[in-house]
C-alpha positions as CSV (number, residue, x, y, z in Angstrom):
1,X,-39.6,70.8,-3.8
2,X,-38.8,68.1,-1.7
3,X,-35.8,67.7,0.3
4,X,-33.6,64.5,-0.7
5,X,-33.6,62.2,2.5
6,X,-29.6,61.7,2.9
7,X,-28.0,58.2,4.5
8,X,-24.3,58.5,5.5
9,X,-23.1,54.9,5.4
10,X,-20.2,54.2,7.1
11,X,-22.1,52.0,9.5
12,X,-22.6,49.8,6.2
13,X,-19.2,50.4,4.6
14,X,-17.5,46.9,3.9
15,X,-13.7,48.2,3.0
16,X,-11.3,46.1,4.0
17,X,-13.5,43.1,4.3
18,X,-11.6,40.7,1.9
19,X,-8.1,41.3,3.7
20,X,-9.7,41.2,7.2
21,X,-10.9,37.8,6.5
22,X,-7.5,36.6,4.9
23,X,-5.7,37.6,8.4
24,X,-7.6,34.2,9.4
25,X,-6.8,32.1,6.9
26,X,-3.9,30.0,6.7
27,X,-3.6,29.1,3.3
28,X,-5.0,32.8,1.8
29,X,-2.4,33.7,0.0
30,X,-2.2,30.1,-1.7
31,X,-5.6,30.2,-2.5
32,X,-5.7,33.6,-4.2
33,X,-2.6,32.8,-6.5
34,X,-4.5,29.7,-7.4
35,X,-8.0,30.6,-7.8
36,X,-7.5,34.6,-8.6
37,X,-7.5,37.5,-5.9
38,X,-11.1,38.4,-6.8
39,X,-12.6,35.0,-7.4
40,X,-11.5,33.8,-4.4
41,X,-13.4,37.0,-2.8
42,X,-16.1,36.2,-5.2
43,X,-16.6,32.8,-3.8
44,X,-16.8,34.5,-0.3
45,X,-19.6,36.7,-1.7
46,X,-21.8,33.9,-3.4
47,X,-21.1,30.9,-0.5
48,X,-18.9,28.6,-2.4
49,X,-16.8,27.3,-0.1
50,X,-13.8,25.8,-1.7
51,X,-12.8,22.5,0.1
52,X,-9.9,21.4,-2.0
53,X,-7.4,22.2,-5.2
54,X,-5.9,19.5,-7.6
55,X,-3.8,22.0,-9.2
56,X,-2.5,21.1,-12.8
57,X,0.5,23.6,-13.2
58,X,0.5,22.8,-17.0
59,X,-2.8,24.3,-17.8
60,X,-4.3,26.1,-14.5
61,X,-7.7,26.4,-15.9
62,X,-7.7,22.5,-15.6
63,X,-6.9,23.0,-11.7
64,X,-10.1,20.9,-10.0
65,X,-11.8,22.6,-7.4
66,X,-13.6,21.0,-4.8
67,X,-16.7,23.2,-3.6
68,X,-20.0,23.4,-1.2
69,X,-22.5,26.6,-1.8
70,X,-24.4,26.4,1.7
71,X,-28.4,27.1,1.4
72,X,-30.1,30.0,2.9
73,X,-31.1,28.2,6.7
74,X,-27.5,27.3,6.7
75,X,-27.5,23.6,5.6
76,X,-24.4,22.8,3.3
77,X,-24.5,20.8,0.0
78,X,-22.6,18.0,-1.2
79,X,-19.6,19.0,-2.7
80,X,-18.9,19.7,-6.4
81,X,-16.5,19.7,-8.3
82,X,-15.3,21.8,-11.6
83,X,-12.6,23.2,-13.4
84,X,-11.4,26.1,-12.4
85,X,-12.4,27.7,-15.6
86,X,-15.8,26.6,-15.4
87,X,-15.7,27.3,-11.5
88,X,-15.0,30.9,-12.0
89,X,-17.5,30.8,-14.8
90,X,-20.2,30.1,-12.2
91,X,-19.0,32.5,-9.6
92,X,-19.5,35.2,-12.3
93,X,-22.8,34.0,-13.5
94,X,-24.2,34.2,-9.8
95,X,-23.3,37.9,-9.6
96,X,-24.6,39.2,-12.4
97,X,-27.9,37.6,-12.2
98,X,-30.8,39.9,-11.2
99,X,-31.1,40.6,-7.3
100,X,-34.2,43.0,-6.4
101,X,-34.0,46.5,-5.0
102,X,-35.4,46.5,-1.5
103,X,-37.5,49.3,-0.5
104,X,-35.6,52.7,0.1
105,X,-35.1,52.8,4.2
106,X,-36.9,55.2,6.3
107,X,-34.3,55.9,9.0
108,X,-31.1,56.2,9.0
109,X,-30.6,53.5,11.9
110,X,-32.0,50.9,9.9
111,X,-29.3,49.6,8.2
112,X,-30.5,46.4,7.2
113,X,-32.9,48.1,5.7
114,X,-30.0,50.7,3.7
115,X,-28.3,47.2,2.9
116,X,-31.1,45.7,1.3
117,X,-31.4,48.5,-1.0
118,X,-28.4,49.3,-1.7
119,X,-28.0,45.0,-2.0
120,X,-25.3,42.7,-0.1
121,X,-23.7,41.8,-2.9
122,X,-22.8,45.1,-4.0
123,X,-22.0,46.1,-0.7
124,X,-19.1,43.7,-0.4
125,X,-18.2,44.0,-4.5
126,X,-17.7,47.6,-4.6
127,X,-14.4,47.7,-2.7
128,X,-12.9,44.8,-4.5
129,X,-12.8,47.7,-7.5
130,X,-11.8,50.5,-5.4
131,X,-15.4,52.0,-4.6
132,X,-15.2,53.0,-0.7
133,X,-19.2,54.2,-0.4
134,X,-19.9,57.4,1.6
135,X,-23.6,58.5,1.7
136,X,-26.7,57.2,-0.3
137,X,-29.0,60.2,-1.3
138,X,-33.1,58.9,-1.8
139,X,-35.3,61.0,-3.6
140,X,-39.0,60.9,-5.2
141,X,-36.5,60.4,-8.5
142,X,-34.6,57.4,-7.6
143,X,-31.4,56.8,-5.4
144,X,-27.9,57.8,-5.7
145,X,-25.1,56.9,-4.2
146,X,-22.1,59.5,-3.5
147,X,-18.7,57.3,-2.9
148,X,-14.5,57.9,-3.8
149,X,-13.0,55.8,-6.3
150,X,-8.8,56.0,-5.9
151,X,-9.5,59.3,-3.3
152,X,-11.7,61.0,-6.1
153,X,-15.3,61.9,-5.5
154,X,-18.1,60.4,-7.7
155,X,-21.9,59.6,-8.2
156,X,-23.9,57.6,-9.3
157,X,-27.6,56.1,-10.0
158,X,-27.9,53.4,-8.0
159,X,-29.1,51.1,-10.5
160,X,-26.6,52.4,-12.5
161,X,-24.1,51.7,-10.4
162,X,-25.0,47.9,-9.5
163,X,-24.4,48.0,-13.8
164,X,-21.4,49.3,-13.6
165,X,-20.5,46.7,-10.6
166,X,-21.6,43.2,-12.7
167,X,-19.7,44.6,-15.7
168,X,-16.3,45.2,-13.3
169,X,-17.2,41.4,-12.4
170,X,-17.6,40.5,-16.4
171,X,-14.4,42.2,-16.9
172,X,-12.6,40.6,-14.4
173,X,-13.7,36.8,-16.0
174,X,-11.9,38.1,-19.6
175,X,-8.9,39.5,-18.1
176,X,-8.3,36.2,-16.9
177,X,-9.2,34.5,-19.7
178,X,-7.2,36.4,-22.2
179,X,-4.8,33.6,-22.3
180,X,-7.5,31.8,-25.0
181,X,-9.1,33.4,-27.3
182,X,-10.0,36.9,-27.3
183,X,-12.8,37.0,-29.1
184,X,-14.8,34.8,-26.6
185,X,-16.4,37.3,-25.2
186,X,-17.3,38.8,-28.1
187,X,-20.8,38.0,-29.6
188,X,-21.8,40.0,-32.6
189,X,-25.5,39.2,-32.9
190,X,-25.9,41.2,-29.2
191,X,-25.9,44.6,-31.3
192,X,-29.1,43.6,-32.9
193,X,-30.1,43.0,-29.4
194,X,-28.6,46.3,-28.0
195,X,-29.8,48.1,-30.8
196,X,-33.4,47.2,-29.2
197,X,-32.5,47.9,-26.1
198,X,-31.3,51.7,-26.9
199,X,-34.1,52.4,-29.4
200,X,-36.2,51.4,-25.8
201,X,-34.1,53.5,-23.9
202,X,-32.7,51.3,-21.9
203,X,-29.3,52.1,-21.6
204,X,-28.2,49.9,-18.5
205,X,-29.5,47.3,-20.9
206,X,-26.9,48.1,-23.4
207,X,-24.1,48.1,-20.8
208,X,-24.9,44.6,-19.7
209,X,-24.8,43.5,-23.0
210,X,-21.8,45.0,-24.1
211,X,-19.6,46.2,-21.4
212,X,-17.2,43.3,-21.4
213,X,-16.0,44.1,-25.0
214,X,-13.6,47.4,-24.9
215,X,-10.9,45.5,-23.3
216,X,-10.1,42.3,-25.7
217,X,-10.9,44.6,-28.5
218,X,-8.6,46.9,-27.7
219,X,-6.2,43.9,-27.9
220,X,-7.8,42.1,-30.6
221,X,-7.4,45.2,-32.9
222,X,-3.3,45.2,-32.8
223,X,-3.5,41.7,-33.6
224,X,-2.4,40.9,-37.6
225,X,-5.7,39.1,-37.3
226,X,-7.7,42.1,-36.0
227,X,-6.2,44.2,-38.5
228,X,-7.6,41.7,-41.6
229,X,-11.4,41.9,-40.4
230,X,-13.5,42.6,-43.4
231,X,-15.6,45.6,-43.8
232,X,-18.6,43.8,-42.5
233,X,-17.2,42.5,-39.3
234,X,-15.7,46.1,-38.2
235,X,-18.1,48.0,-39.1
236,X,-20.8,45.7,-36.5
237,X,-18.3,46.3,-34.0
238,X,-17.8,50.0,-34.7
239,X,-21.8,50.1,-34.4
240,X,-21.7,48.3,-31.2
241,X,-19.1,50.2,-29.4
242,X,-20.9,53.5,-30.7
243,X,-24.1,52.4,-29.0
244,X,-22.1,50.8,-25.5
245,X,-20.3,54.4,-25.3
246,X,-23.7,56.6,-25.8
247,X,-24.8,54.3,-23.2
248,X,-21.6,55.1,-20.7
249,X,-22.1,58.4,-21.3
250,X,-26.0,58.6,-20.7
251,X,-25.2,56.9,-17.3
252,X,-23.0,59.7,-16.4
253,X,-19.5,57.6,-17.6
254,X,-18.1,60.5,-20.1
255,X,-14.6,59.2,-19.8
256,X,-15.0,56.1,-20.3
257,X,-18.0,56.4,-23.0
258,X,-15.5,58.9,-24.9
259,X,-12.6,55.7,-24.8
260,X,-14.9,53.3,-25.9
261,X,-16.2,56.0,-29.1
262,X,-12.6,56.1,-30.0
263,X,-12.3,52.7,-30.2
264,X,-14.9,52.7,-32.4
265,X,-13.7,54.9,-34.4
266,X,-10.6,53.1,-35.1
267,X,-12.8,49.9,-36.0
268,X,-15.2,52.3,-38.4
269,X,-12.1,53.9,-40.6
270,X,-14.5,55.0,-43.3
271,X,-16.4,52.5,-43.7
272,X,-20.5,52.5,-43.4
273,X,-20.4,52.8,-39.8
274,X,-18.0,56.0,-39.4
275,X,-20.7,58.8,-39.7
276,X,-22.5,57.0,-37.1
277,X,-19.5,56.8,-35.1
278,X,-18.2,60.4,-35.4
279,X,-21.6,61.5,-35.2
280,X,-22.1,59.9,-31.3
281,X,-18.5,61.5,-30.3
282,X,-19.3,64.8,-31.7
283,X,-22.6,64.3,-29.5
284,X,-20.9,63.2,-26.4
285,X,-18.3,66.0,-26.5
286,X,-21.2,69.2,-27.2
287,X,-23.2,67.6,-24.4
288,X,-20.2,67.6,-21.8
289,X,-20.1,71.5,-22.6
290,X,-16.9,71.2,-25.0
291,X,-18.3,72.7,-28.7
292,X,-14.7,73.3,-29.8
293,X,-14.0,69.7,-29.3
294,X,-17.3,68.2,-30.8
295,X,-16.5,70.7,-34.0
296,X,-13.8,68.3,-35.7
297,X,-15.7,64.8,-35.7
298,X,-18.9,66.4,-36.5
299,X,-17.7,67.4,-39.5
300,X,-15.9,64.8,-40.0
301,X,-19.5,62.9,-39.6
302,X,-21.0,65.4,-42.1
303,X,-18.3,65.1,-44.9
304,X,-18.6,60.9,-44.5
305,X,-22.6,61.4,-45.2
306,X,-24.3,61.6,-42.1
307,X,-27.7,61.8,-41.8
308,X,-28.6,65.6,-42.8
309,X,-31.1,65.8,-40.4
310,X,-28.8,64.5,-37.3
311,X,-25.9,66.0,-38.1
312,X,-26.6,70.0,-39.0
313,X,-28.7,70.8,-36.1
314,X,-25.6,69.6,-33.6
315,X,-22.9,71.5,-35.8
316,X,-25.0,74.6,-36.1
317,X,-25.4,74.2,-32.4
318,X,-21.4,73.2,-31.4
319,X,-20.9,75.9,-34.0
320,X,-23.4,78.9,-32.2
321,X,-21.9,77.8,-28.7
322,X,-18.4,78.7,-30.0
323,X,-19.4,82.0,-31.2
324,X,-18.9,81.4,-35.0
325,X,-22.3,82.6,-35.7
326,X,-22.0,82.6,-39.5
327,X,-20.9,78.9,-39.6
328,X,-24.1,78.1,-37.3
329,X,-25.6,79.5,-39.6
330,X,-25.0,77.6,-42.7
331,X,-25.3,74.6,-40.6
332,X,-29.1,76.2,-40.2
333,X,-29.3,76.5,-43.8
334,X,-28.5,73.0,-44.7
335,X,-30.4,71.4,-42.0
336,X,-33.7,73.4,-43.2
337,X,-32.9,72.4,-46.4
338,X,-32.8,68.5,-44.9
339,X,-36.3,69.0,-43.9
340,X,-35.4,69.7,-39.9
341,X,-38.1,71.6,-38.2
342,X,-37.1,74.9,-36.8
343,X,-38.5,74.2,-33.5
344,X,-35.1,72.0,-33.5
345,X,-33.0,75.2,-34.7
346,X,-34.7,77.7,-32.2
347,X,-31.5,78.2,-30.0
348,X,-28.9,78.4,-32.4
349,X,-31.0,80.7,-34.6
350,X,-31.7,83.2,-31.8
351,X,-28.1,83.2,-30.7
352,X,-27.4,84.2,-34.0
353,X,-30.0,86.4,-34.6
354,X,-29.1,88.7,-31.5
355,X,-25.5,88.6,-32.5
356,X,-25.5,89.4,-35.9
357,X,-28.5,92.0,-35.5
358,X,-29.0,94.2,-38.5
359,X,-26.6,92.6,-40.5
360,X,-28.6,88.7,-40.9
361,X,-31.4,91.3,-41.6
362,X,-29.8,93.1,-44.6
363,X,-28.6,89.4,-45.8
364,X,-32.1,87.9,-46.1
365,X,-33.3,90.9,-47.8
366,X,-30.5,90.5,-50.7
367,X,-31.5,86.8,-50.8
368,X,-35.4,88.3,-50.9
């Protein structure tokens, strides 16, 4: 097998660049209370060079502001001029649009080369949201990058991670906004769309297109107009947060995949989308190695009318992994009576087989 090629990359890290820069500036401070900490650093990032502010202290997101983006030889544009709503609203849509992946480097002394691939952008986003990157790790099965978040170690895909960096930004543009209207951000024909997107397999897909909505919904839901959605309307939500926290959690996010299923969960209630719902929790909790856990909202999934076929091969596997070998093997029972092929049930029936020996033997002959 071969050896991963490993790039420390301190000689790349950009922590402290946003503060460095402010030392310089007179009117920093000024400037971030008007335009926003983080979209003053994100005007840094895409080139918009702010060169004036007619604030309007009655509604801020009426504040003008006065920009030039400078081209790529250096040349500067005429100035423009927007909002500062619709201002920030640009600066967000220039960092999330699509930026290739240069080629993996093949020394560790070329960092332009390690920037390139890991992208600019990203370089200078990630410590805006904690991320201090410490080694980038190549492979014939992709790239990943090893970093601390808040002093605790974590990985990540790359390409997962440049996800998870755009969705931060995303974020960032509705906590700001929540002033308005909290549902703005949220689009209910994008689950059809996600819904595509996971049937592909294309998880980061799903996170793009959902990842800004946990946050105002969480809000939205303790609201007295949250709380009067009809049926309809909570349960497309419930199937959209089921499919953005499978997603989370196929990208490695556990945590946060299991926070945005309980979310879910509280938008499904009993309606048509809670076996669905308890179904991907159960899932997310027996694939993180905790059976005990996943127990309660798989059956809790089954006893709502789960799909037979889903549903009794993960409890009689949740319930083989905990040891309760006669429960597994009910949950065998019904799922061959749903038509599930044993190739699917060939774990949990050997673990019971080889713990209840003689005795499952005895049993089937009575039944014979």
């Amino acid at each position: 097998m071969v050896q991963p090629r490993v790039f420390p990359l301190e000689s790349i890290r950009t922590d402290g660049w946003f503060e460095r820069i402010g030392e310089g500036i007179g009117s920093f401070q000024a400037l971030c209370d008007i335009v926003g900490e983080r979209f003053f650093a994100f005007s840094m990032i895409t080139g918009a060079r702010i060169t004036a502010l007619t604030v309007d202290r009655r509604n801020p997101d009426n504040t003008l502001v006065d920009f030039a983006v400078a081209e790529e030889d250096g040349d500067q544009l005429d100035s423009q001029r927007l909002t500062l709503a619709d201002f920030r609203r640009r600066l967000v849509s220039a960092l999330v649009a699509h930026e290739p992946t240069g080629p993996a480097p093949a020394r560790e002394t070329d960092t332009e080369a390690l920037q390139l691939h890991i992208g600019v952008r990203y370089l200078l986003l990630a410590p805006l949201f904690g991320y201090s990157l410490a080694e980038l790790q190549v492979d014939d099965g992709g790239s990943e990058l090893r970093l601390l978040r808040d002093g605790v170690e974590e990985s990540y895909d790359l390409d997962a991670f440049r996800v998870r960096l755009r969705a931060h930004v995303r974020e960032e543009l509705d906590r700001i906004s929540r002033g308005g209207n909290n549902r703005g951000a949220i689009d209910l024909a994008r689950v059809g769309e996600a819904e595509e997107a996971a049937a592909r397999g294309d998880q980061v897909r799903v996170l793009e297109l959902l990842g800004a909505w946990p946050a105002p919904l969480a809000i939205f839901l303790r609201t007295p107009e949250g709380q009067m959605l009809n049926s309809d309307a909570r349960a497309t939500i419930a199937r959209g947060l089921g499919l953005l926290g499978s997603a989370c959690v196929s990208l490695g996010e556990v945590g946060k995949g299991e926070e945005v299923l309980r979310l879910a969960v509280q938008y499904a209630g009993d309606g048509p989308a809670a076996p669905e719902i308890f179904t991907r929790l159960g899932e997310a909790m027996l694939d993180d190695e905790r059976a005990a856990e996943a127990i309660g909202p798989l059956r809790r999934a089954a006893n709502l009318g789960a799909k037979p076929d889903v549903i009794w091969p993960l409890l009689a596997r949740a319930f083989s992994d905990r040891g309760r070998h006669l429960a597994a093997l009910g949950a065998i029972e019904e799922a061959r009576a749903a038509g599930v092929d044993d190739t699917a049930l060939t774990d949990a029936s050997s673990r019971i087989e080889a713990a209840l020996g003689e005795s499952l033997e005895g049993w089937r002959k009575a039944l014979a």
